[in-house]
C-alpha positions in Angstrom: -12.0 -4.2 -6.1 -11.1 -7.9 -5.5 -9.0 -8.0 -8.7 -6.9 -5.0 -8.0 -3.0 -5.8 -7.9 -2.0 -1.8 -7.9 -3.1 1.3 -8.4 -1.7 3.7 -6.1 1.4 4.7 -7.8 4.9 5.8 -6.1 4.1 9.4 -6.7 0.6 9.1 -5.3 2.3 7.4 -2.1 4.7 10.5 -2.1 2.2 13.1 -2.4 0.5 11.5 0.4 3.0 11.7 2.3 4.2 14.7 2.0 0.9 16.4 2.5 0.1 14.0 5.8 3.3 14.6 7.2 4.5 17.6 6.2 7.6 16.5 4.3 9.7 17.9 1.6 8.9 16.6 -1.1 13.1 14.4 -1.7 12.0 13.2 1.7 8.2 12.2 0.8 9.8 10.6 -2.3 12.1 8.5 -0.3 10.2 7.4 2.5 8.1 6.4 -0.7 10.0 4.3 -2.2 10.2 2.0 1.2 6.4 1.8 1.6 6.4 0.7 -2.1 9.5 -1.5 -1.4 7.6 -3.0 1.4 3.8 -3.6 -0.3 6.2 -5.1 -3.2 7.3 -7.4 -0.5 4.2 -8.3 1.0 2.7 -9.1 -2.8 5.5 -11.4 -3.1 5.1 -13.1 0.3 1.5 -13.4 -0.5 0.2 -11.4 2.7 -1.5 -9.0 0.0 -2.5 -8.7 -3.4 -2.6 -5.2 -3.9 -3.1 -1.7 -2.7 -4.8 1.4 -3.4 -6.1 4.6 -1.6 -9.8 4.4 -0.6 -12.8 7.2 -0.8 -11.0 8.7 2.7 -7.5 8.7 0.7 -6.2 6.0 3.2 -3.7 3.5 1.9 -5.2 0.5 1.6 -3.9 -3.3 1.5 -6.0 -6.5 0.0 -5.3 -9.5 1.4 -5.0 -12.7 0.4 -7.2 -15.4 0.4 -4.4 -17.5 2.4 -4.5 -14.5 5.3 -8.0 -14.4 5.0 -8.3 -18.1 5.5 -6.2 -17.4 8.5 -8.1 -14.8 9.4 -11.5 -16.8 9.0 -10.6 -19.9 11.4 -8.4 -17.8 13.8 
């Protein structure tokens, strides 16, 4: 799973969203778009490398090894 850079899609994120919270689904698809907007971010910032939803169909971020490293001597 180490090598994943995406694999839950916008549409997965809004149907996730709009079954979780109970949103229509314009509103799932643009509260969608920011989560995506904001893991896009992240990737580019290199706090993650990728997302995806797990077995519990929780979203999911992988972290760097620069955060981890972080993580490892803090």
């Amino acid at each position: 799973m180490a090598n994943v850079s995406q694999s839950a899609s916008l549409d997965s994120i809004a149907e996730y969203l709009k079954h979780a919270n109970n949103y229509d689904s314009p509103t799932a698809m643009r509260e969608a778009k920011e989560v995506m907007h904001n893991l896009v971010t992240m990737r580019q910032k290199g706090f993650i490398t990728g997302w995806y939803f797990d077995e519990q169909g929780h979203l999911e971020l992988l972290p760097s090894d620069a955060v981890m490293d972080k993580l490892d001597k803090g």
